[in-house]
Every structure is written in C-alpha cells, then in structure tokens.
DRENDO-963971 format. One record per atom (N, C-alpha, C): residue number from 1; residue in three letters; chain; atom name; x, y, z. Coordinates in Angstrom, 3 decimals. Each point is the difference from the previous one (the first is absolute). Example, Ala and Ser with C-alpha at 12.3 -4.5 7.8 and 13.67 -1.06 7.14 Angstrom:
BEGIN
seq,type,mol,atom,x,y,z
1,ALA,A,N,13.190,-5.690,7.800
1,ALA,A,CA,-0.890,1.190,0.000
1,ALA,A,C,0.900,1.200,0.000
2,SER,A,N,-0.350,1.050,-0.720
2,SER,A,CA,0.820,1.190,0.060
2,SER,A,C,-0.770,1.090,0.730
***
This chain:
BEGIN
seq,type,mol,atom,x,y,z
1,UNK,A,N,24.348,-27.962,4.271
1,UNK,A,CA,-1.007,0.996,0.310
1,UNK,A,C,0.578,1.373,-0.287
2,UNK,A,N,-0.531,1.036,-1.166
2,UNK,A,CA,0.129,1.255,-0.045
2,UNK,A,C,-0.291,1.301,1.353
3,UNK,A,N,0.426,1.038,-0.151
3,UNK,A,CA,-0.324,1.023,1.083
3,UNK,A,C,-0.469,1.067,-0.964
4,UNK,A,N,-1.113,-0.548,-0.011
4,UNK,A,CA,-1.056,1.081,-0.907
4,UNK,A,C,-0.147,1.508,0.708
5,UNK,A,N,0.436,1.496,-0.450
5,UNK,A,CA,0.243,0.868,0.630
5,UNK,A,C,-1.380,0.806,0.599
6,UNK,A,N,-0.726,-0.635,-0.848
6,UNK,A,CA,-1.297,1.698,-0.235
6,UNK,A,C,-0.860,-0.923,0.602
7,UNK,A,N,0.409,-1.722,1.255
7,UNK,A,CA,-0.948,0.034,0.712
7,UNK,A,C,-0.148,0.358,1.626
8,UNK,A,N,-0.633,0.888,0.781
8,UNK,A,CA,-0.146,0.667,0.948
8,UNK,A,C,-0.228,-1.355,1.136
9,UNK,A,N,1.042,-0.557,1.036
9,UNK,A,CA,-0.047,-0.545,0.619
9,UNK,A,C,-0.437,0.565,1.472
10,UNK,A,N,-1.336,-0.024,0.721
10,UNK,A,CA,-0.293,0.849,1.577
10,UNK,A,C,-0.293,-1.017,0.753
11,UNK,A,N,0.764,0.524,1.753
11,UNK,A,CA,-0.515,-1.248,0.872
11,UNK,A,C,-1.038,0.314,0.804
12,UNK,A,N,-0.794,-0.380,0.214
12,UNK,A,CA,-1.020,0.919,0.937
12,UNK,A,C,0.172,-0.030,1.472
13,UNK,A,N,0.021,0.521,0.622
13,UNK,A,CA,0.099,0.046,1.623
13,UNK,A,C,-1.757,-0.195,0.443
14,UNK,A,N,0.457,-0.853,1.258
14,UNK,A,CA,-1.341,-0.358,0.470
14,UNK,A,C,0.072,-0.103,1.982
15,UNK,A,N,-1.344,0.246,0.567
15,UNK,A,CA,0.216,0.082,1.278
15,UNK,A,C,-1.031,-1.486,0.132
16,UNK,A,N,0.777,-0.501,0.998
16,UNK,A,CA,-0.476,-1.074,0.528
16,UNK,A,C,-0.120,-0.067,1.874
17,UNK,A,N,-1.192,-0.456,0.305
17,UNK,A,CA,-0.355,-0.278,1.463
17,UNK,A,C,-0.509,-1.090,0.138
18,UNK,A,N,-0.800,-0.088,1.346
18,UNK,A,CA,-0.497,-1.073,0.511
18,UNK,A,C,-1.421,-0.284,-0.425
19,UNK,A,N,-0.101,0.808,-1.090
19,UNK,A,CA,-1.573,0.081,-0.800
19,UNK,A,C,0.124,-0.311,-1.689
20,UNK,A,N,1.579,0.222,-0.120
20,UNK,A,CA,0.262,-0.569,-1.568
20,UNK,A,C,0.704,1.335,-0.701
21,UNK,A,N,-0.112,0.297,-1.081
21,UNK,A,CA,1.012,0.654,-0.498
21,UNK,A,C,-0.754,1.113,-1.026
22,UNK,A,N,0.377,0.633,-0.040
22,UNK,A,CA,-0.815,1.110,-1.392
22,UNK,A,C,1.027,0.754,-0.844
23,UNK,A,N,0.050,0.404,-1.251
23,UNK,A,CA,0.775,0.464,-0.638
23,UNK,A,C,-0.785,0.470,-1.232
24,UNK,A,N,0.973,1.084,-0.462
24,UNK,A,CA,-0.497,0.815,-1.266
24,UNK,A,C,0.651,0.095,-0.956
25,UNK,A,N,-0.679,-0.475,-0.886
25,UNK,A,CA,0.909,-0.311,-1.572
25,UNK,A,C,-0.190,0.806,-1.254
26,UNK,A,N,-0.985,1.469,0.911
26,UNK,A,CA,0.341,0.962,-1.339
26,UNK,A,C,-0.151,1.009,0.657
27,UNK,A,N,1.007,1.230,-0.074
27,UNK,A,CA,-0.505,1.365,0.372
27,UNK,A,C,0.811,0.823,-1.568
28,UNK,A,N,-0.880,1.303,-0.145
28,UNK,A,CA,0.099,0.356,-1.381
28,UNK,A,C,1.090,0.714,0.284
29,UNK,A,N,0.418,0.339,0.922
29,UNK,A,CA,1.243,0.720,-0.201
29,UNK,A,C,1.521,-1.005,-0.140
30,UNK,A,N,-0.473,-1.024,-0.367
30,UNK,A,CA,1.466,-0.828,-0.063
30,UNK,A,C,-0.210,-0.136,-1.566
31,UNK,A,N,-0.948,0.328,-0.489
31,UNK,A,CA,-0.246,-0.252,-1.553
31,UNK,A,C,0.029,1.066,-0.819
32,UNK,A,N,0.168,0.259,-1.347
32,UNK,A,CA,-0.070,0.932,-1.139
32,UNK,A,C,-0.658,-0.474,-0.469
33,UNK,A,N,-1.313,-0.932,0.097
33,UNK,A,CA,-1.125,-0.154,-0.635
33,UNK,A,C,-0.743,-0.120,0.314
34,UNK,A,N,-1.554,-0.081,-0.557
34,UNK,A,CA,-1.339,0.348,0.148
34,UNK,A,C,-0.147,-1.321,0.000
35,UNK,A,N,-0.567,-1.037,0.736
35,UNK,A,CA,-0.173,-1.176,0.025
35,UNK,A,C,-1.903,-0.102,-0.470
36,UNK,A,N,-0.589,-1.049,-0.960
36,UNK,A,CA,-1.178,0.321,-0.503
36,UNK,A,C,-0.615,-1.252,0.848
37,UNK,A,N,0.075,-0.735,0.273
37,UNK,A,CA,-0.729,-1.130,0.072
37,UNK,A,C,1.333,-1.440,0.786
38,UNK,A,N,-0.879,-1.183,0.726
38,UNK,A,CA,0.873,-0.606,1.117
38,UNK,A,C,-0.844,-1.248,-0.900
39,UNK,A,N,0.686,-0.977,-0.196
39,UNK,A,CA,-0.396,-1.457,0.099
39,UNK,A,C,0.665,-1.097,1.034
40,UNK,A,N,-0.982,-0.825,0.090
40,UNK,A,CA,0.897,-1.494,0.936
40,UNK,A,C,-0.453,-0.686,-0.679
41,UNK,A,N,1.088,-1.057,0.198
41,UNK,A,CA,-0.345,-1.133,-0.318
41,UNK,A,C,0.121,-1.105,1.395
42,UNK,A,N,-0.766,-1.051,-0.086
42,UNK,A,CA,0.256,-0.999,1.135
42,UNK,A,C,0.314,-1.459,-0.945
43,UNK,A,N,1.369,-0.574,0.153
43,UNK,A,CA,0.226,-0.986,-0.673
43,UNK,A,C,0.349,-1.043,0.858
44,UNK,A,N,0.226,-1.424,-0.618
44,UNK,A,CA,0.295,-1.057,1.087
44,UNK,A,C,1.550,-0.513,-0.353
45,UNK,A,N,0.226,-0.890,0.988
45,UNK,A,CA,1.626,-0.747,-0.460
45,UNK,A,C,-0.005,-0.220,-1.314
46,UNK,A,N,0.979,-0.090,-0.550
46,UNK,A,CA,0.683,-0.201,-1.258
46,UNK,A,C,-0.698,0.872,-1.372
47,UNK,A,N,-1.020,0.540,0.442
47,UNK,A,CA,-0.110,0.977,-1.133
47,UNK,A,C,0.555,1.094,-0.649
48,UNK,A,N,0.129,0.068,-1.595
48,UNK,A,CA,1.055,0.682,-0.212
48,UNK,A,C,-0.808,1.313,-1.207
49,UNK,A,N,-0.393,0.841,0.745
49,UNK,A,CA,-0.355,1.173,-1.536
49,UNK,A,C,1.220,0.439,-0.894
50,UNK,A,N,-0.267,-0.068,-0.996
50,UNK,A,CA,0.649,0.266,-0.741
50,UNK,A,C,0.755,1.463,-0.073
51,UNK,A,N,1.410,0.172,-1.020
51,UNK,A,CA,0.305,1.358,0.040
51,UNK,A,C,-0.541,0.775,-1.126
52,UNK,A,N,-0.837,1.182,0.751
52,UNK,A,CA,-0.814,0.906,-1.045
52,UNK,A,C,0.151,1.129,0.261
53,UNK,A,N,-0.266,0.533,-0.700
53,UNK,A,CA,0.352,1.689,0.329
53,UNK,A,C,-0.554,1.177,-0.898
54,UNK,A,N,0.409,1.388,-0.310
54,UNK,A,CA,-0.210,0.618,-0.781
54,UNK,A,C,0.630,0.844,-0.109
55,UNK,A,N,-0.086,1.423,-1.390
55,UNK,A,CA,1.182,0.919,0.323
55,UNK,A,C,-0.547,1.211,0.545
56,UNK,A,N,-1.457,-0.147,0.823
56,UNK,A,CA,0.024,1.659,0.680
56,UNK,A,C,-0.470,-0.513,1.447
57,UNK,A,N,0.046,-0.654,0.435
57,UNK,A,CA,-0.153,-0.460,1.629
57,UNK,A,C,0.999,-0.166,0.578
58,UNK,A,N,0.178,0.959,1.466
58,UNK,A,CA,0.799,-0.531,0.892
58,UNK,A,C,-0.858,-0.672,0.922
59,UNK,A,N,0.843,-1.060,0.453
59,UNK,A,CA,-1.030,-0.907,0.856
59,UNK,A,C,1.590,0.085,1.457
60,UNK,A,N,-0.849,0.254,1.412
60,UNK,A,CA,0.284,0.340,1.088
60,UNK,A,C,-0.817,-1.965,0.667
61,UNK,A,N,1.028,-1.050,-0.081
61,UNK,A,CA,-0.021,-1.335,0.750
61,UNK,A,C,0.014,-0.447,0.816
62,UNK,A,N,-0.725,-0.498,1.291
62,UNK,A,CA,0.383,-0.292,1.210
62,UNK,A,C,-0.453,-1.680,-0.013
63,UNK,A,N,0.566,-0.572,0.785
63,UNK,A,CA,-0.686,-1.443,0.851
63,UNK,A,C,-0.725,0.361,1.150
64,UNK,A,N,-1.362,0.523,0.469
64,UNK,A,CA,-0.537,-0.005,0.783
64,UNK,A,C,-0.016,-1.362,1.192
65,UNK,A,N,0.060,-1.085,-0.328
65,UNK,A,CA,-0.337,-1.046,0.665
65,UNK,A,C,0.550,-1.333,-0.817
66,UNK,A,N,1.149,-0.789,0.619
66,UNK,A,CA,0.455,-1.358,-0.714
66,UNK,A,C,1.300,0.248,-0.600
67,UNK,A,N,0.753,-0.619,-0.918
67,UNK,A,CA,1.263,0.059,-0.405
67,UNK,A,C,0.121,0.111,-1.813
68,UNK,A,N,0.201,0.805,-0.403
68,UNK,A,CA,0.416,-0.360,-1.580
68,UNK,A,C,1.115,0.081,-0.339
69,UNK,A,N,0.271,-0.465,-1.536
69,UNK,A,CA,1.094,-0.009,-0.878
69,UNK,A,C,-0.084,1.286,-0.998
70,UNK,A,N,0.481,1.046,-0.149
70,UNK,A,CA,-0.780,0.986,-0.718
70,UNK,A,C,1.525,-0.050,-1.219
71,UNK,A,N,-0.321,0.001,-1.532
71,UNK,A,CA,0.717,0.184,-0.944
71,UNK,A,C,-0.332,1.407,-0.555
72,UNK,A,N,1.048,0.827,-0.105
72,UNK,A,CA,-0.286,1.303,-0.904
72,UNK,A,C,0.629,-0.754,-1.340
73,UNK,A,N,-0.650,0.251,-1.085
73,UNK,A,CA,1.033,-0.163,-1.330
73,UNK,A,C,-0.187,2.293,-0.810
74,UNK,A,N,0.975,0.099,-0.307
74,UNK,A,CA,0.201,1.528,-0.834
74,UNK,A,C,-0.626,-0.894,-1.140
75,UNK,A,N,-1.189,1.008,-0.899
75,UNK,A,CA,-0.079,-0.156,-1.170
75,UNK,A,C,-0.708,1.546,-0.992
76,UNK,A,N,1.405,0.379,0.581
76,UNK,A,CA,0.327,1.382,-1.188
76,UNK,A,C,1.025,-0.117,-0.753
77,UNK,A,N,-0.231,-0.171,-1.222
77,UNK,A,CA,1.183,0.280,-1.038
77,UNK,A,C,0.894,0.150,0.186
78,UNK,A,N,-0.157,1.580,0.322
78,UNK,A,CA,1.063,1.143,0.143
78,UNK,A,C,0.721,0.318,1.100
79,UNK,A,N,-0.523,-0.954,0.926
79,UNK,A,CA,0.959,-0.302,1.550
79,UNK,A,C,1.161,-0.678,-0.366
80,UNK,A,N,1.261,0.302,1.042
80,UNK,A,CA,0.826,-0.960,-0.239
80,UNK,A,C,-0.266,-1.260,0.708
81,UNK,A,N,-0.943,0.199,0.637
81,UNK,A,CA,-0.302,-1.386,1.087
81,UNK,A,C,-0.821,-0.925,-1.206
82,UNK,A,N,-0.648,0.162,-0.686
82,UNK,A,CA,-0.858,-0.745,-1.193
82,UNK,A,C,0.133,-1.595,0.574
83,UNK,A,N,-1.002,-0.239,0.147
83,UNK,A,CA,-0.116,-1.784,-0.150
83,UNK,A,C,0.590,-0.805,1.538
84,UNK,A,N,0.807,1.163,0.959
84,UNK,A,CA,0.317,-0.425,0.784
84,UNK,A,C,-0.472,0.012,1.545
85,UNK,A,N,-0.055,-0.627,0.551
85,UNK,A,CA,-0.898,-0.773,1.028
85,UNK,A,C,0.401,0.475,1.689
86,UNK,A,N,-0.670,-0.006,0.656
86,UNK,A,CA,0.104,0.183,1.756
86,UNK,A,C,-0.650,-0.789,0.601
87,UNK,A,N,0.331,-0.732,1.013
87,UNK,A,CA,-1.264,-0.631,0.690
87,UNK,A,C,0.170,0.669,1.667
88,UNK,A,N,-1.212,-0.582,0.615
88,UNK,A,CA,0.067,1.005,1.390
88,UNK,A,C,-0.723,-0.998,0.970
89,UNK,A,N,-0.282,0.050,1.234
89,UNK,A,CA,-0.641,-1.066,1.251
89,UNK,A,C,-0.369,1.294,0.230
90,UNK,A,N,-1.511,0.149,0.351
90,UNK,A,CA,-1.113,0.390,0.473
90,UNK,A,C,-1.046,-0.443,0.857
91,UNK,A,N,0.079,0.854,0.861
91,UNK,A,CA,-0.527,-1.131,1.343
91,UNK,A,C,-1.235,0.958,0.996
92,UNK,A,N,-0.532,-0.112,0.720
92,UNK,A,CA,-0.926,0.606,0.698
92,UNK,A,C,0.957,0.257,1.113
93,UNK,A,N,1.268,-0.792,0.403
93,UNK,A,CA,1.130,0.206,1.205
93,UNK,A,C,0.918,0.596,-0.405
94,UNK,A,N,-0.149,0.172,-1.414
94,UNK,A,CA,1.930,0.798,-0.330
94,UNK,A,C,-1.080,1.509,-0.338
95,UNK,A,N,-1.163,-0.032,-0.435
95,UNK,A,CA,-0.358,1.655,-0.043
95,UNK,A,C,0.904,0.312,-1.381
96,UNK,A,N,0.237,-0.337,-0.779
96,UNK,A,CA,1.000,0.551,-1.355
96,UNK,A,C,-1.068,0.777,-0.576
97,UNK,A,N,0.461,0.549,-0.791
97,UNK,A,CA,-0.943,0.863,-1.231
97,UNK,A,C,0.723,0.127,-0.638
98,UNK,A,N,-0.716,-0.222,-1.605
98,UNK,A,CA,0.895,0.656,-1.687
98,UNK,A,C,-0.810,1.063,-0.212
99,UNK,A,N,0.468,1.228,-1.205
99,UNK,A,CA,-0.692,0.372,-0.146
99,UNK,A,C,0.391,-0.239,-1.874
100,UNK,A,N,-0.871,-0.710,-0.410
100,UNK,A,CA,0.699,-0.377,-1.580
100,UNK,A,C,-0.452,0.992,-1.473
101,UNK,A,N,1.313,0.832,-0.504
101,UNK,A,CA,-1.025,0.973,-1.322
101,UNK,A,C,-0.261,-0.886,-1.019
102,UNK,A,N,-0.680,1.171,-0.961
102,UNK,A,CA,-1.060,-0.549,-0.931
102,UNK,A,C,1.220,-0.841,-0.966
103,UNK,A,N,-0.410,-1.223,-0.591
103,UNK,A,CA,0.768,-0.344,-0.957
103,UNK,A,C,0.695,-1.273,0.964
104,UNK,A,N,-0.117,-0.511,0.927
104,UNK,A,CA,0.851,-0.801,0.599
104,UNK,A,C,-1.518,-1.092,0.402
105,UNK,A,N,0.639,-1.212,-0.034
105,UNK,A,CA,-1.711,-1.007,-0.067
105,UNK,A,C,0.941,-1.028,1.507
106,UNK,A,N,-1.444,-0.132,0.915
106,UNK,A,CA,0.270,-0.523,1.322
106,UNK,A,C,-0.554,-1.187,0.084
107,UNK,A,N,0.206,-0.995,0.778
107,UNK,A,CA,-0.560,-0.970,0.041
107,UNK,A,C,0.371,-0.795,1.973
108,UNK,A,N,-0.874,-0.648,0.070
108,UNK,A,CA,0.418,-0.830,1.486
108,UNK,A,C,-0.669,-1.256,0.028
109,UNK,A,N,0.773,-0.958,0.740
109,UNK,A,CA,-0.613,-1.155,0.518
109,UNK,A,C,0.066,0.169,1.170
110,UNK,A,N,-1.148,-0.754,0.513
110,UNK,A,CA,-0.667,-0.393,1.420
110,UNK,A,C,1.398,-1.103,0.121
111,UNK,A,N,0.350,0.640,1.977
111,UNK,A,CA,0.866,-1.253,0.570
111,UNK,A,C,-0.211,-0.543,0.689
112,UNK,A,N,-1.037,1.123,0.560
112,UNK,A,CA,-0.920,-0.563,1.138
112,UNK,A,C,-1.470,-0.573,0.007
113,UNK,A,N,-0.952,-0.507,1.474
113,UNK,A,CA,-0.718,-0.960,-0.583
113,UNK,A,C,-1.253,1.281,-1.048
114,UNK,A,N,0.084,1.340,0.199
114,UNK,A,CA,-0.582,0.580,0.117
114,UNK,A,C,0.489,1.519,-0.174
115,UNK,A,N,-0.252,1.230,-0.933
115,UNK,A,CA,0.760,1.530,-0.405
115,UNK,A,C,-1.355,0.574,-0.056
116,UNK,A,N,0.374,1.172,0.752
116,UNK,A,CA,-0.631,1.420,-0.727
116,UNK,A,C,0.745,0.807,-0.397
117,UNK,A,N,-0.228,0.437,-1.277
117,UNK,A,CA,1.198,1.005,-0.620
117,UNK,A,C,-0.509,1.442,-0.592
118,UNK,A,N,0.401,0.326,-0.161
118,UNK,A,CA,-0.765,1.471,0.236
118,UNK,A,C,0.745,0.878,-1.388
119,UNK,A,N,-0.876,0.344,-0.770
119,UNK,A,CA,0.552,1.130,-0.970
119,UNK,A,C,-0.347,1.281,-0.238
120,UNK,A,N,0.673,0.588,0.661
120,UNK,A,CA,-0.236,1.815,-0.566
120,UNK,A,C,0.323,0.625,-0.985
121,UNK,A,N,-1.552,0.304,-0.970
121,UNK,A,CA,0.749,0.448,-1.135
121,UNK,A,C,-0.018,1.811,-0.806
122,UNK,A,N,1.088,0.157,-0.300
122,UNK,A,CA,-0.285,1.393,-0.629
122,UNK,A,C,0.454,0.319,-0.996
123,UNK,A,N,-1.161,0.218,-1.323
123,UNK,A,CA,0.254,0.418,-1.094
123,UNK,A,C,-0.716,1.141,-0.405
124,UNK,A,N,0.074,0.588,-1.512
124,UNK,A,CA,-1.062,1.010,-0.326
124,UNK,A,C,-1.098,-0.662,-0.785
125,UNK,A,N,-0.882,0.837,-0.063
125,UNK,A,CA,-1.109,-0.712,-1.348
125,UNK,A,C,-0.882,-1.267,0.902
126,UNK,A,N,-0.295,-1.027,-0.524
126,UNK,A,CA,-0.613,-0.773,0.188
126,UNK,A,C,0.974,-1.693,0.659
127,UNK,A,N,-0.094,-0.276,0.516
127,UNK,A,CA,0.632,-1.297,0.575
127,UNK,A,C,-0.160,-0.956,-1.107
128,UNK,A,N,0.906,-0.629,-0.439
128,UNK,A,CA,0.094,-1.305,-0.827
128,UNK,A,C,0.094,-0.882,0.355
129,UNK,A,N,-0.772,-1.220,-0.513
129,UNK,A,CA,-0.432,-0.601,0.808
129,UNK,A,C,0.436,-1.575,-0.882
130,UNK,A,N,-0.305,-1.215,0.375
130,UNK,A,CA,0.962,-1.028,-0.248
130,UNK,A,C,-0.113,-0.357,-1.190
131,UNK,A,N,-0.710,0.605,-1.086
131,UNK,A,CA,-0.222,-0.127,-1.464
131,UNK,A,C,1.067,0.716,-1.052
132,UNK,A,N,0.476,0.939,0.976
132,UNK,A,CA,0.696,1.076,-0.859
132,UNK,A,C,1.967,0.232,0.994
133,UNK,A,N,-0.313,-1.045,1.089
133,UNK,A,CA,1.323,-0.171,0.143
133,UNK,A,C,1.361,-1.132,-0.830
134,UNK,A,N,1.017,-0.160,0.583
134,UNK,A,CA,0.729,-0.557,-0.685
134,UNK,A,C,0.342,-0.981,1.329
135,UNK,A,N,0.123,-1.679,-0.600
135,UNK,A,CA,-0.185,-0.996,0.587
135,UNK,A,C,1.434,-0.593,-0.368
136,UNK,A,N,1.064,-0.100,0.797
136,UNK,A,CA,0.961,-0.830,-0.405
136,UNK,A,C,0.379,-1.415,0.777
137,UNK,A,N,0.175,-0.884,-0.901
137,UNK,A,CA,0.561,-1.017,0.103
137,UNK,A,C,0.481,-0.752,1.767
138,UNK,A,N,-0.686,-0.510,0.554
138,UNK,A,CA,0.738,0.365,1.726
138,UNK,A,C,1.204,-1.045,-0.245
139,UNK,A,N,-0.077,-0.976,-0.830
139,UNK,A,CA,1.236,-1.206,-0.144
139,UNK,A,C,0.977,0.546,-1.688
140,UNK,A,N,-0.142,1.178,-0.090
140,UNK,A,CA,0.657,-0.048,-1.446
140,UNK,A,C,1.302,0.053,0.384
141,UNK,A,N,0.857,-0.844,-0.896
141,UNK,A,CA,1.256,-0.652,0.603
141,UNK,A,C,1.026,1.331,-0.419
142,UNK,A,N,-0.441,1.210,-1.024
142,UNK,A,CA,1.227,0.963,-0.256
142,UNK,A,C,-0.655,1.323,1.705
143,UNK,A,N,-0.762,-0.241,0.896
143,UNK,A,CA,0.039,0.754,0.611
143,UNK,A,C,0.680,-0.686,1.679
144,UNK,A,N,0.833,-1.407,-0.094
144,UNK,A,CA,1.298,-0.663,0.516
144,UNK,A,C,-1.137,0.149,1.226
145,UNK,A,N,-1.383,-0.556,0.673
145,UNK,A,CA,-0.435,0.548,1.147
145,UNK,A,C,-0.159,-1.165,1.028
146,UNK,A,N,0.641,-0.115,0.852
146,UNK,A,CA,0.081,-1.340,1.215
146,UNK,A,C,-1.148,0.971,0.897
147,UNK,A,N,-1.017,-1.722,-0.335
147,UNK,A,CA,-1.346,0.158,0.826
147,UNK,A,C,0.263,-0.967,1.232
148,UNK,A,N,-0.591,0.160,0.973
148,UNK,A,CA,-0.082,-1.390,0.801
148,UNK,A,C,-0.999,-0.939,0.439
149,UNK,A,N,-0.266,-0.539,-1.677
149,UNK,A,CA,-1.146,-0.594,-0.042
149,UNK,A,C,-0.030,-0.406,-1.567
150,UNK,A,N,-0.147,-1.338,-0.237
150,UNK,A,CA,-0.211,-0.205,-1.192
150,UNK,A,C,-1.191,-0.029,-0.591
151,UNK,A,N,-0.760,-0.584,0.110
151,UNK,A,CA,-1.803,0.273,-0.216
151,UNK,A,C,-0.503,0.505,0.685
152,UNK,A,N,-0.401,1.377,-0.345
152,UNK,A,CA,-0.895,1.167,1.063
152,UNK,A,C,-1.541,-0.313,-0.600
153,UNK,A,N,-0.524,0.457,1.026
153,UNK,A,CA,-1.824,-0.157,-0.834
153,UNK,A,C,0.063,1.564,-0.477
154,UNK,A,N,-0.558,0.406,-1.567
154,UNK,A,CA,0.033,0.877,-0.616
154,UNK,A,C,-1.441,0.562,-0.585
155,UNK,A,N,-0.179,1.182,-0.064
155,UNK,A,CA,-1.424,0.048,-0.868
155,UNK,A,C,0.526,-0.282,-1.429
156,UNK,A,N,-0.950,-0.081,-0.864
156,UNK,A,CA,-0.429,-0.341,-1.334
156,UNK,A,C,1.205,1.213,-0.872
157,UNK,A,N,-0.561,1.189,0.654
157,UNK,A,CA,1.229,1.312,-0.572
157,UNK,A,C,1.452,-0.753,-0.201
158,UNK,A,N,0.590,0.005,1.354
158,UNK,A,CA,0.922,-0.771,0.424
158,UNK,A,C,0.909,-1.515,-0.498
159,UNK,A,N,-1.065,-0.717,-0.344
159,UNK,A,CA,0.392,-0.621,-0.469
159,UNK,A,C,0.214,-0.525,-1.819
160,UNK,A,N,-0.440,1.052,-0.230
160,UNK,A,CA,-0.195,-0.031,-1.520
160,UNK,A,C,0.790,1.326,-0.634
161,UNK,A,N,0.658,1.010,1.047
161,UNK,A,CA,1.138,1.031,-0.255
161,UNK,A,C,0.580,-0.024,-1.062
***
C-alpha cells in the first residue's frame, strides 16, 4: 500500500447522548473550496463501484452509515505517485473523511450488510458526469490491489473497465 500525499485524511468529532449522536461533516472554514453539489449513494454487501474519477473534481468522502473498503488509485501522469494505490476503512463509527484532488479515481466496496456514502463535490464549469470520466480497471493486476473479496457484484461500467 502507497502513502499517497495530496490525500487530505479528517476525523470528525461527534457528541453522543442518551438520544443518539449528531455530527458535522462540513464547515467551510476547514476548506479552500467552493463545494458545488453532494451525492449519495446507498449500496449493499459486496458491492463494488468501480475506480473513476476526473481531472477537475475534488471530491470531499464520507461513510455516512455501514462499513467500506475505499481504494484511491493516482492517475496523473505527472505525479510521482502515478498508478499507485491507497486503500482506507470507512465507517459511519470511525467518522474518517478523504478529501481526494482532481486526477486521482476512488472506488469502495460495501462490507457491510448495508452503506451510505456521501460525496462532496467541487469543481469549476459544469460537473462531469460518468460519460466523460475515466473508469479504471478495479482488478488490473499492474495496479498490485488486495480486495477482500473475489467476486463483487459490479455495474455494467465496472465490469467491462
């Protein structure tokens, strides 16, 4: 496993009582960017999206709810990190956050029975969208990546990478 530099690792602090727990996973002053738009996804056990990405989105990652496997792979050229890989445990109990720049493609599997994962994204211009990103390989054997899971259920994207 590489120690990819330019990715922003945050833990979130959270208050918990006898009513449950609440926490906040964005205030703009911890950021230097304009965040445009939030997606979730809700996935089940063993599902695995693929790693995609682009080169003008930073995407701000959380596990809202359940456990994942999250893979960063670098795919900038001109990085010295190029081609090389991170993986991370993301959890609704560990509270982690990435914050991943443009040019680096993410991916996670479900560990649990059940994820909400959460993406904050900020770019300029117009959001690109899964036609015009870059889809790599989640089993390509030169990116050396130990999954824990041999047959994940994949979309069509995914599996045809």
């Amino acid at each position: 496993m590489e120690n990819l530099k330019d990715i922003k690792e945050f833990n979130i602090d959270s208050f918990e009582d006898f009513r449950g727990e609440i926490y906040t996973t964005y205030e703009k002053k911890n950021f230097d960017l304009d965040f445009d738009h939030d997606k979730i996804a809700v996935r089940s056990k063993n599902c695995l999206v693929g790693i995609h990405g682009d080169y003008k989105t930073h995407k701000l990652i959380t596990c809202l709810y359940g456990k994942v496997f999250v893979v960063i792979v670098d795919n900038r050229k001109e990085s010295e990190d190029y081609n090389k890989h991170k993986t991370f445990i993301l959890s609704g109990s560990n509270k982690k956050q990435l914050l991943i720049p443009p040019g680096m493609g993410n991916s996670f599997l479900v560990l649990s029975d059940t994820c909400v994962y959460n993406y904050k994204l900020s770019y300029k211009g117009s959001y690109i969208d899964c036609d015009e990103q870059f889809t790599l390989k989640w089993d390509d054997p030169k990116y050396n990546i130990f999954w824990p899971i041999k047959n994940p259920i994949l979309s069509e994207r995914d599996a045809c990478a």
